[in-house]
N, C-alpha and C positions, 0 to 999 in steps of 0.2 A: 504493500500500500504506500508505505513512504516511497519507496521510489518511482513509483507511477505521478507522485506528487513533483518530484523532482522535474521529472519529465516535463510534467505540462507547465508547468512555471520557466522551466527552459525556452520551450514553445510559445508562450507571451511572450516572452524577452523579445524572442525573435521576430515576431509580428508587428511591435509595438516599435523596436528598432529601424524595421526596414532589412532589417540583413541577416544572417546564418546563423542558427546556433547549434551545438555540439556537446552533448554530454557522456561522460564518463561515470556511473551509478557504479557502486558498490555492493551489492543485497546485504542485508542485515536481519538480523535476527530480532521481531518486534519484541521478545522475553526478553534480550538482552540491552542493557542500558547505556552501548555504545553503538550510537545511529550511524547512520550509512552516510558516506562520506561523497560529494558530486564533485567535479572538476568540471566548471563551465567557461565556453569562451564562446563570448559573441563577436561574427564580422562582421562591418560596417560597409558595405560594396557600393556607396556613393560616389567614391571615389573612382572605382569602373566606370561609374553610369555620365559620370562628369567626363570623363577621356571620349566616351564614345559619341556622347554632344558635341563635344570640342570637332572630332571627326566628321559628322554631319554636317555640324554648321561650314567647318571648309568646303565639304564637298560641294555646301548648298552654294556658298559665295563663289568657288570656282566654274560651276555650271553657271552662274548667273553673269558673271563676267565674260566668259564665252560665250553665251548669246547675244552680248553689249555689242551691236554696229556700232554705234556711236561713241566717239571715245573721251573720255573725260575732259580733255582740251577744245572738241569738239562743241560739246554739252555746256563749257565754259561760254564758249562763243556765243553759241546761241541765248544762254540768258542775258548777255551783256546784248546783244543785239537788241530785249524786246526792253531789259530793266538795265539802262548805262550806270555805268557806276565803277565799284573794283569789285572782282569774284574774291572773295575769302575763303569760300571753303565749297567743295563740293562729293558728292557723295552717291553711288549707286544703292539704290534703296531698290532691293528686289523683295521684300519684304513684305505681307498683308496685314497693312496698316488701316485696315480701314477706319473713319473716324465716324465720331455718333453726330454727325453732320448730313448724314448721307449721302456727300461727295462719295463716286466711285473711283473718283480718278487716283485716289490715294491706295484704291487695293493694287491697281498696275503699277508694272514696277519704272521706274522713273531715278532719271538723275535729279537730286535736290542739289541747287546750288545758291549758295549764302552771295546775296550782293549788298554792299554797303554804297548808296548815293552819294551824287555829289552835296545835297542837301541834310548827311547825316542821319539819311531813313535806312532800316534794314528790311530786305525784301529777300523771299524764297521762293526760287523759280525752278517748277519742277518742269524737267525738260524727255520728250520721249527716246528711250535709248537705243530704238530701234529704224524715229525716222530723223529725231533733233530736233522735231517743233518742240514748242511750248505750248508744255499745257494746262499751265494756269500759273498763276504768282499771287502772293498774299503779304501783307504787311508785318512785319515781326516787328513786335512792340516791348521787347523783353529784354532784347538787347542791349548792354550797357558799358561796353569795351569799346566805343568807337575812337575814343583818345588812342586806348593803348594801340591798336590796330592801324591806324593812320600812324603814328610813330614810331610804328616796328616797320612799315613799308616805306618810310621818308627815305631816301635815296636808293629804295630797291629798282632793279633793272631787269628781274624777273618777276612775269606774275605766277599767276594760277596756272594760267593755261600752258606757259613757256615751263613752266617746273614740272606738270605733269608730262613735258612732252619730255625732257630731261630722264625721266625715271622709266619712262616706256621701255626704255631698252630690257629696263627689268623684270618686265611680264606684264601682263596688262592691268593698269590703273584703275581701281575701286573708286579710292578718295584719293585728296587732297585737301588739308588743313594748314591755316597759318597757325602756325606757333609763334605768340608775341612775346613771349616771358625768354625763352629760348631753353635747351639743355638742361634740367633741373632749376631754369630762374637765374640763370649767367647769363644774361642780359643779350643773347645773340640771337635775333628773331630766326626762323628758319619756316620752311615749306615741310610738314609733315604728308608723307603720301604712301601710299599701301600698294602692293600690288600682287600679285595672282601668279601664279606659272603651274600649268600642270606640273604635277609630284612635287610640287613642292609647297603648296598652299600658298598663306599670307607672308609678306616681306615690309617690314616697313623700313623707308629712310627719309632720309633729310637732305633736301635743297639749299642750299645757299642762296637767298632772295639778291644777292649783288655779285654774286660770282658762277649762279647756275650748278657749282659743283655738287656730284651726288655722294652721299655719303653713306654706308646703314648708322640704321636707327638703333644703338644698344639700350638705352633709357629703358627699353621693356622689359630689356635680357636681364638690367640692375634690380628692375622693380621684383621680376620673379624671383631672383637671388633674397632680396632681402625679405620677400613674405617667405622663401623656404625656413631664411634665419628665424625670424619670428615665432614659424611653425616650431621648430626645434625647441627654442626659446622657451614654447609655453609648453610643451612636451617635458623638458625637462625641468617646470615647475611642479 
C-alpha cells in the first residue's frame, strides 16, 4: 500500500511539472516500523521544447525570406517614395498579426518600415514583399527618440537602404535597425541588420552609418555568455 502511494505522488509531481518522473520503491514490510524508502527524480524537458521552437521559428523566418521578391532596400525605397523622410528601421513581418481592428492587411505578411519626417512625425509603412507597393501607413504617436536618432545619423553617408545593401552579400536581409546608443552604449551609432542563408539560419551585424563597413554583430554572443553566467550563478546558490 505505501508504495503504491509512493507511486502516485510520483505521478503528480510529474503532471503538475510538465516533465518525467522516475521512481525507485523499496517494498517494506507494513508490521515492521522501518518504511520503505523512494528515490525520486523529476525532468524538466522545457528546455527540449524551447530548442525545438528556436528550430521552427528559423525555419519559419528562412522560408519567409525566401519567398521575399522584394528586398529590404527595395521595400526601403518604396516607403520613402509614398512617406519622405529617413527609413530607421525596417523589418519582414511574415507573421499573423492580425489586429482587433479588422484590418486584414496586417495578417499578410509585409515589410514594416519605420520613417521619421522631415516634420518630426513617425510613420509605419507596410510595404508588399512580393510586388513593393504600399499598403497602407499609419501614424506612430509613441515614439520619443527622434533627438537621439537624428544625432546618431548627423554626418552619416549611409542609410537604410545602402547598409542593407552592404550586408546582402550575407544572405538575404530580414531587418534593418539603427542602433543610436551604439555597442553596449559606447556612443558609436551603427546599422543593426539580420540576415538568412540556408543552413545557417539568423546572422546579425553591424554597419558603419559613415564608412558602410560590415562587421558581425557579437553583442548577442556576450548577452548569451553572460545569462549562461547568471544561470550558473543562481544554480550554485
Amino acid at each position: 500500500m505505501k508504495r503504491n502511494i509512493v507511486i502516485a505522488a510520483v505521478t503528480a509531481a510529474a503532471l503538475v511539472g510538465g516533465g518525467t518522473a522516475t521512481a525507485l520503491a523499496t517494498t517494506g514490510d507494513a508490521d515492521r516500523d522501518t518504511a520503505p524508502r523512494a528515490d525520486v527524480s523529476v525532468s524538466d524537458d522545457s528546455g527540449v521544447r524551447d530548442e525545438a521552437d528556436d528550430r521552427d521559428d528559423d525555419r519559419r523566418e528562412d522560408s519567409g525570406a525566401a519567398s521575399a521578391k522584394v528586398t529590404a532596400a527595395d521595400a526601403v525605397a518604396s516607403a520613402l517614395a509614398h512617406t519622405p523622410g529617413t527609413a530607421v528601421s525596417a523589418e519582414l513581418d511574415d507573421e499573423d498579426d492580425s489586429g482587433d481592428d479588422g484590418d486584414d492587411r496586417r495578417e499578410r505578411a509585409a515589410w514594416e518600415v519605420d520613417v521619421l519626417s522631415g516634420d518630426g512625425t513617425w510613420h509605419s509603412v507596410r510595404v508588399d514583399p512580393a510586388t513593393g507597393k504600399v499598403q497602407g501607413s499609419e501614424r506612430d504617436d509613441d515614439e520619443d527618440d527622434t533627438a537621439e536618432v537624428r544625432t546618431a545619423l548627423r554626418g552619416a553617408s549611409v542609410d537604410a537602404a545602402e547598409a542593407a545593401k552592404a550586408a546582402a552579400g550575407h544572405g538575404t536581409v530580414t531587418s534593418i535597425e539603427l542602433d543610436e546608443d551604439g555597442y553596449r552604449g559606447d556612443g558609436k551609432p551603427a546599422w543593426e541588420v539580420e540576415t538568412h542563408a540556408s543552413g545557417k539560419g539568423g546572422q546579425d551585424w553591424r554597419v558603419d552609418p559613415k564608412t558602410g563597413k560590415v562587421t558581425a554583430d557579437r553583442s548577442h554572443d556576450s548577452d548569451d555568455a553572460d545569462d549562461s553566467r547568471d544561470s550558473r550563478d543562481s544554480d550554485d546558490d
